[in-house]
C-alpha positions in Angstrom: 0.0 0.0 0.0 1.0 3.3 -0.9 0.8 6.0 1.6 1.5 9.9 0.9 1.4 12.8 3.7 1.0 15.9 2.4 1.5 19.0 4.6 -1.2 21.7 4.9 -0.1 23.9 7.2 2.0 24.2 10.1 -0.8 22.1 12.2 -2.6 20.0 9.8 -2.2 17.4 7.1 -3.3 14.7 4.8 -2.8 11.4 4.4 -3.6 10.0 0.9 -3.0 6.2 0.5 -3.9 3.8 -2.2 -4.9 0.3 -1.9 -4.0 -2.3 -4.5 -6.9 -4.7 -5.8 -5.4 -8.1 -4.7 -4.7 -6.2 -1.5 -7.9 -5.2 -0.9 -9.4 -8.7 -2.0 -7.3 -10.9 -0.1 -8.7 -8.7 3.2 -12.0 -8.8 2.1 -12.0 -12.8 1.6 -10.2 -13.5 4.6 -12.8 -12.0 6.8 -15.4 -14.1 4.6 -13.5 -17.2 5.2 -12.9 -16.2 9.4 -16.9 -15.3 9.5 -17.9 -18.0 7.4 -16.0 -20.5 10.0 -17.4 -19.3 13.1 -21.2 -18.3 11.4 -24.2 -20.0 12.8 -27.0 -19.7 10.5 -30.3 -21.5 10.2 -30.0 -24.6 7.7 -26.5 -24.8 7.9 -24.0 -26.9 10.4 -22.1 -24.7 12.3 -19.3 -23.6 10.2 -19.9 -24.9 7.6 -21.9 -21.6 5.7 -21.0 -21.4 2.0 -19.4 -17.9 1.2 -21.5 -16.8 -1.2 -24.3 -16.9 1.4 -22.2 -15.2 4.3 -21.4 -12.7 1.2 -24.8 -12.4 0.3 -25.2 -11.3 4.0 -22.9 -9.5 5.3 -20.8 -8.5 2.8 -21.4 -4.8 3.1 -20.3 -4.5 6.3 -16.9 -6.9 5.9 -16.6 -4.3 3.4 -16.6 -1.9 5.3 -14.5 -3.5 8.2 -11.9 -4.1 5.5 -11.7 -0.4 4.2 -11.0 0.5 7.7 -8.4 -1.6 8.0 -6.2 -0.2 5.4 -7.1 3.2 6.7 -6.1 2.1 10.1 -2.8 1.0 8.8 -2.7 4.2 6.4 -2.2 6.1 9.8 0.0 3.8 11.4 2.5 4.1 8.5 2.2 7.5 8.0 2.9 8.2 11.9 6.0 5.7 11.6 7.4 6.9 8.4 7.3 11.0 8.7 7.4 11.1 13.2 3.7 12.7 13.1 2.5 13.8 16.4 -1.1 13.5 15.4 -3.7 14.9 18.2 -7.1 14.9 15.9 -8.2 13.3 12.6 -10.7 13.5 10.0 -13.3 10.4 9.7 -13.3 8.7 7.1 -17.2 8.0 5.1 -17.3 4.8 4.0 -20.2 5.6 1.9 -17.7 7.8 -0.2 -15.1 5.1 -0.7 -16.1 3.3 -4.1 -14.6 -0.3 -4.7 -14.5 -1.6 -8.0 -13.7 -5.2 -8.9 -10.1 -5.3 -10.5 -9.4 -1.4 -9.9 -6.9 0.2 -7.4 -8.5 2.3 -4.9 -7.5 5.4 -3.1 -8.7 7.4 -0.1 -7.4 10.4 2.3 -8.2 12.2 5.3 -7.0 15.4 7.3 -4.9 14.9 10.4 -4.2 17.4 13.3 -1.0 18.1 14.3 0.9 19.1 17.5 2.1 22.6 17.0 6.2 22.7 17.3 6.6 24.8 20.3 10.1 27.2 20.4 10.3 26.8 24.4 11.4 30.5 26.4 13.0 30.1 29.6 10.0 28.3 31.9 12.9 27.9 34.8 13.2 30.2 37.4 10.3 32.6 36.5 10.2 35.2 39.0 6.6 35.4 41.1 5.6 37.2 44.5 4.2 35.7 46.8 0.5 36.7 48.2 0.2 33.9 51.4 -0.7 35.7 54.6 -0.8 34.4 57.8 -3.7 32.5 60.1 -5.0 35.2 62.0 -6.8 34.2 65.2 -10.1 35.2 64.4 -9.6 32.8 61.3 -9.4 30.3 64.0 -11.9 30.9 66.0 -14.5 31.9 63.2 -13.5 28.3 62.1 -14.0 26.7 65.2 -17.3 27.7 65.2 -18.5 27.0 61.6 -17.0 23.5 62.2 -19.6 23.5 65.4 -22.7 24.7 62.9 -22.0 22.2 60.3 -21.7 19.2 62.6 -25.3 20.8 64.7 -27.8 18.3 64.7 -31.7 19.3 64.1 -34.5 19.5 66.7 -38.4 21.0 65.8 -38.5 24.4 66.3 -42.2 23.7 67.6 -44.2 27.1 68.9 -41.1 29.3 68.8 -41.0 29.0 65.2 -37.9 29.2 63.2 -34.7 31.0 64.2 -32.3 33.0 62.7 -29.8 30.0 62.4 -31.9 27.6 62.2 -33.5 25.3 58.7 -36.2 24.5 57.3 -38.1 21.8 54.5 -40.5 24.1 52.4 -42.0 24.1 48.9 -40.7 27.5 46.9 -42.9 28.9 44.5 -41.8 31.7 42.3 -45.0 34.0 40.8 -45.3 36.5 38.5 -48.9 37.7 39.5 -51.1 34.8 40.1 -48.7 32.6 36.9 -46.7 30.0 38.4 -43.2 30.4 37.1 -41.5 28.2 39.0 -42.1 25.5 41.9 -39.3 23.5 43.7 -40.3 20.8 46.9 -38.9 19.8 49.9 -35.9 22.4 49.7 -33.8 22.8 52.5 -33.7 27.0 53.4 -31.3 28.8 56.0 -32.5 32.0 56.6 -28.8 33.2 56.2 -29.5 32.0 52.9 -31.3 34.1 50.7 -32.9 32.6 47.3 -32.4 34.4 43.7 -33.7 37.8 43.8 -34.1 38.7 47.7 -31.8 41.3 49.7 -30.4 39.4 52.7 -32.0 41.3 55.5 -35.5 40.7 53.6 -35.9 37.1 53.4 -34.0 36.6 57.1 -37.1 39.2 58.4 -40.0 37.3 56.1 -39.3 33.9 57.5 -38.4 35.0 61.0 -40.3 33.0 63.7 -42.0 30.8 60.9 -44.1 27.7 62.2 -44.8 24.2 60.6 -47.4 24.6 57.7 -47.3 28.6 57.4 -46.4 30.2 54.2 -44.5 33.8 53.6 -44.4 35.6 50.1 -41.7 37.5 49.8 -41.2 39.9 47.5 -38.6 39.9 44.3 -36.8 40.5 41.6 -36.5 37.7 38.8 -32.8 37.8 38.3 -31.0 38.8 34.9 -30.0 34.9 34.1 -33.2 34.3 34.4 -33.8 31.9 31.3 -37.2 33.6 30.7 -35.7 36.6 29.3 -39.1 38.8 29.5 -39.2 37.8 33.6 -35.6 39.3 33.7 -35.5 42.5 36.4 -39.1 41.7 37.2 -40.6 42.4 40.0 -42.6 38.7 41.9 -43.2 37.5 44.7 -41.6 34.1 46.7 -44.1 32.2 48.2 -42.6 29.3 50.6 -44.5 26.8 52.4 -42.9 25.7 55.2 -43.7 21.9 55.8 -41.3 21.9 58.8 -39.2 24.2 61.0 -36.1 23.0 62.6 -33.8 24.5 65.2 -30.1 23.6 65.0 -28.3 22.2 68.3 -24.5 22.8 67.9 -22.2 20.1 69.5 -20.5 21.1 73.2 -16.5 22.1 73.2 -16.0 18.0 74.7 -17.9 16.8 71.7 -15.9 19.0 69.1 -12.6 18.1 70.7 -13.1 14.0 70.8 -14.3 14.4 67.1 -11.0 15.6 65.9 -9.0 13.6 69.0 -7.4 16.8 70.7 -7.3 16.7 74.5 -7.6 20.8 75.3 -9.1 24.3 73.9 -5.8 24.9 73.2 -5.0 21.9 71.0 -7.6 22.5 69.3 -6.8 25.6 68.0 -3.6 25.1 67.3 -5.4 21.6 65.1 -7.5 24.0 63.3 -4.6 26.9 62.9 -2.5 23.9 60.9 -5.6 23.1 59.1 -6.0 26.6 57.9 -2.6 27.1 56.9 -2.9 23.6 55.0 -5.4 25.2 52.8 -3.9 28.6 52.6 -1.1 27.1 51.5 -2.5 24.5 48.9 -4.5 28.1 47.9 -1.5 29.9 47.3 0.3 26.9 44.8 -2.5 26.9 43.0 -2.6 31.0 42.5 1.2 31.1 41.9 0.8 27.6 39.3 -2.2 29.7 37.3 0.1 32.4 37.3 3.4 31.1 35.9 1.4 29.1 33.0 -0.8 32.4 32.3 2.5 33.8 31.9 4.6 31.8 29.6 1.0 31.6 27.4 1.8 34.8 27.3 5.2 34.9 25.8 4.5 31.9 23.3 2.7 31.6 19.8 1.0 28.8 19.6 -0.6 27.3 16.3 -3.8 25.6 17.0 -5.3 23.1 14.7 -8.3 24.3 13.2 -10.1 21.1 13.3 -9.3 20.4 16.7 -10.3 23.9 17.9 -13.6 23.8 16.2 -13.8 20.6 18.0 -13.2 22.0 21.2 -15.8 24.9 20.7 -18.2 22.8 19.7 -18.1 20.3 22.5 -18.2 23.8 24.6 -21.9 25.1 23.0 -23.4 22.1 23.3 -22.8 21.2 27.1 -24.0 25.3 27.0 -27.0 24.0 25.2 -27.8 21.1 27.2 -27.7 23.2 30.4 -30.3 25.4 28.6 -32.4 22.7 27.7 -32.5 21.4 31.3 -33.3 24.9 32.4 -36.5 24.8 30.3 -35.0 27.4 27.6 -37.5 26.9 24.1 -35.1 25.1 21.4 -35.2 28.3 19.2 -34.3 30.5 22.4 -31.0 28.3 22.5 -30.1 28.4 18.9 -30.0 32.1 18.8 -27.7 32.1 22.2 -25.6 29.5 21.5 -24.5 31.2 18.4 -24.4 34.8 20.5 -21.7 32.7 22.7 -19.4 31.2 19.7 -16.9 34.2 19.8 -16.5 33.6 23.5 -16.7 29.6 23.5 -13.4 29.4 20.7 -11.4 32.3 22.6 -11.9 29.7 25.5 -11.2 26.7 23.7 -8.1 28.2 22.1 -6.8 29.4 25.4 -7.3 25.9 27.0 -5.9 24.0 24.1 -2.2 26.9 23.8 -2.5 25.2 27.8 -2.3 21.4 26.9 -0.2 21.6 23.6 2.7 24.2 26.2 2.2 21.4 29.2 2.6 18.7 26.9 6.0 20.6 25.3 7.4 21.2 28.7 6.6 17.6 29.9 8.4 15.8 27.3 11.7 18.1 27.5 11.5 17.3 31.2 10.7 13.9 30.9 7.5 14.5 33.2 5.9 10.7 32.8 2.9 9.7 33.6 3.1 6.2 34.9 0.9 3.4 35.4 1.3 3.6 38.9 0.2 7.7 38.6 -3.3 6.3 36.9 -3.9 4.0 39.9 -3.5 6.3 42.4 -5.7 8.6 40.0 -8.4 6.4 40.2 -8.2 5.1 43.9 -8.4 8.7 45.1 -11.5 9.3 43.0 -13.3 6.4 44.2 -12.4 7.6 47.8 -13.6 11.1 46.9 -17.2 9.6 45.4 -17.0 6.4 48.2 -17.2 3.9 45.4 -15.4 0.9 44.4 -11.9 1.2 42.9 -13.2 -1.9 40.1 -16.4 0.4 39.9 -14.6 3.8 38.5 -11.8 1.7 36.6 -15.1 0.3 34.8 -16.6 3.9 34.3 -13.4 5.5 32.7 -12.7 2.3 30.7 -16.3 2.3 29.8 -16.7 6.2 28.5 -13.0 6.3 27.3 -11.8 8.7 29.6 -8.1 7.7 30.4 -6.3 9.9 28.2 -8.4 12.7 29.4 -6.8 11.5 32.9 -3.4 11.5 31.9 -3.5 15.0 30.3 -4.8 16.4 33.7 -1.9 14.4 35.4 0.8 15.8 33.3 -0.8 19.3 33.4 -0.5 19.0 37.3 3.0 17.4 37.1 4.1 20.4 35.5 1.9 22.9 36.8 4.6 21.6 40.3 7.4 21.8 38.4 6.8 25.4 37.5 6.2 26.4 40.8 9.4 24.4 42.6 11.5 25.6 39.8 10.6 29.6 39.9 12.2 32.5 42.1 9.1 33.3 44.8 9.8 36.4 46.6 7.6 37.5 49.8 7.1 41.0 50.0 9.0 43.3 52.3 
């Protein structure tokens, strides 16, 4: 077989092969002969199926199996012969390839290329640092949210709801006496305002609230709204409350044999580490976004075209299917989804200058990502979502989603390197 690769530009190609007859025949008939020894069709002994009638059946589709072999082995030459580094091809249509007894056949397709990067200096980039210290009112404003999320409920009963306290209620949103919008057995703070209420309003309209009353509130449909005539609206929030709950924090004893500390004073210095922990974790990631925001900066990047319109689709649809599950009409969506290309490719091109510079800087500093890197991968995601390890291993195998796992490795392998390898200054 005869394969050609002819350069388009500095991200994209095609590869033009041509298939031989007997080539192409001697494919075609061995996957006859394999099918025709494994068929089990009615009114024949198993393997034994003459091949005109396996032909007669499935010879179409062994057709078509056998075109995609050669285009299969089209790419895999090309990619041995000229060192392509191909992120993205063009499918091929079987319907378009025509076979004719006794004739040669030829077909192509486009591939996408990794842009060739000229690396700048990505070592010792110079970056301040913006980590401030634990303050003690961080602590102890800590200390007690840790004591309001671990609270347990109790009925509220006569006194009706408190200011901290929660409640299950049914939320209604009304424009007049129309319905726009009704959600059940929603769990409400008062702290916790709902789209298109101040704060102080809805704390005051559901103060002291009993089991089975209803408040309307007024407000204002917000400006996402995805009716777009409700938007800036005034209406009114109507919320039954089916039950009112009061929230019993833990004691100081209970906190401190939760997180095993023996005194109030080992517990704060418990939570003080804790904070700083996360601070710190915080501050990585700022100073990592930073130093790979700049170097984006200082290098051109090619992009290919069919990988970037790729990329911006994938981006308006999941747009579109938040829409749709919103309850936006079809022809609502259509016209903003378009209004939102401009901004979807800027996005998809800034992500993809990311992976194709993280992929460059990983290979010149041999940043692997290892077998052993994958199975951590997935034993801290099943830890995270409390499944089985077998369970998410069957997920990602399942929907394909290992390669997307090892680009987010290497991304964070280097995102590190940046950061141990730059000059980080404190201020004075």
């Amino acid at each position: 077989m005869q394969v050609t690769v002819e350069r388009l530009g500095p991200c994209q190609a095609r590869i033009q092969f041509t298939v031989p007859s007997p080539e192409f025949q001697a494919t075609y008939k061995r996957g006859l002969q394999n099918l025709a020894s494994n068929a089990n069709m009615k009114g024949f002994r198993p393997g034994k199926v003459p091949l005109q009638v396996v032909e007669k059946q499935y010879g179409p589709q062994l057709k078509n199996d056998a075109v995609e072999h050669f285009v299969r082995q089209a790419y895999d030459q090309a990619v041995k012969e000229k060192d392509l580094k191909i992120v993205g091809f063009q499918r091929v249509n079987l319907d378009d390839v025509k076979i004719l007894d006794g004739v040669d056949w030829d077909c192509g397709f486009e591939v996408s290329l990794r842009p060739e990067i000229d690396l700048k200096d990505y070592k010792g980039l110079a970056v301040e640092s913006e980590l401030e210290p634990v303050m003690d009112a961080e602590v102890a404003n800590a200390i007690e949210n840790l004591k309001a999320q671990q609270s347990r409920p109790e009925p509220a009963g006569d006194a009706g709801l408190p200011a901290d306290g929660m409640a299950v209620c049914k939320v209604t949103w009304k424009e007049g006496d129309r319905t726009i919008l009704e959600r059940d057995n929603l769990r409400l703070s008062p702290k916790t305002p709902t789209p298109g209420i101040e704060a102080p309003e809805f704390e005051r309209g559901l103060a002291g609230v009993k089991d089975g009353e209803t408040r309307s509130i007024a407000m204002t449909f917000p400006q996402d709204f995805p009716e777009e005539s409700l938007r800036g609206k005034p209406g009114t929030t109507q919320i039954e409350v089916k039950q009112a709950f009061r929230m019993i924090p833990p004691t100081d004893e209970e906190i401190r044999k939760m997180l095993n500390v023996a005194d109030d004073a080992a517990l704060k210095v418990f939570v003080r580490e804790r904070l700083t922990e996360a601070k710190q974790q915080q501050e990585d990631a700022r100073i990592e976004s930073k130093l790979l925001d700049d170097l984006l900066s200082q290098h051109v990047v090619e992009l290919p075209k069919m990988m970037l319109d790729e990329q911006t689709r994938a981006r308006l649809e999941s747009a579109g299917r938040e829409m749709q599950q919103q309850g936006v009409p079809d022809e609502k969506i259509k016209e903003t989804i378009e209004g939102q290309r401009p901004q979807a490719e800027e996005a998809a091109a800034k992500g993809l200058r990311a992976l194709f510079l993280v992929q460059t800087i990983g290979e010149r500093e041999k940043l692997l990502v290892t077998r052993e890197d994958m199975e951590a991968e997935l034993q801290t995601i099943a830890t995270r979502n409390r499944a089985q390890l077998e369970e998410v291993r069957e997920y990602y195998t399942k929907n394909k989603l290992f390669d997307q796992m090892a680009v987010e490795i290497l991304e964070r392998k280097v995102r590190q390197f940046l950061r141990q390898n730059a000059k980080i200054t404190t201020p004075s």
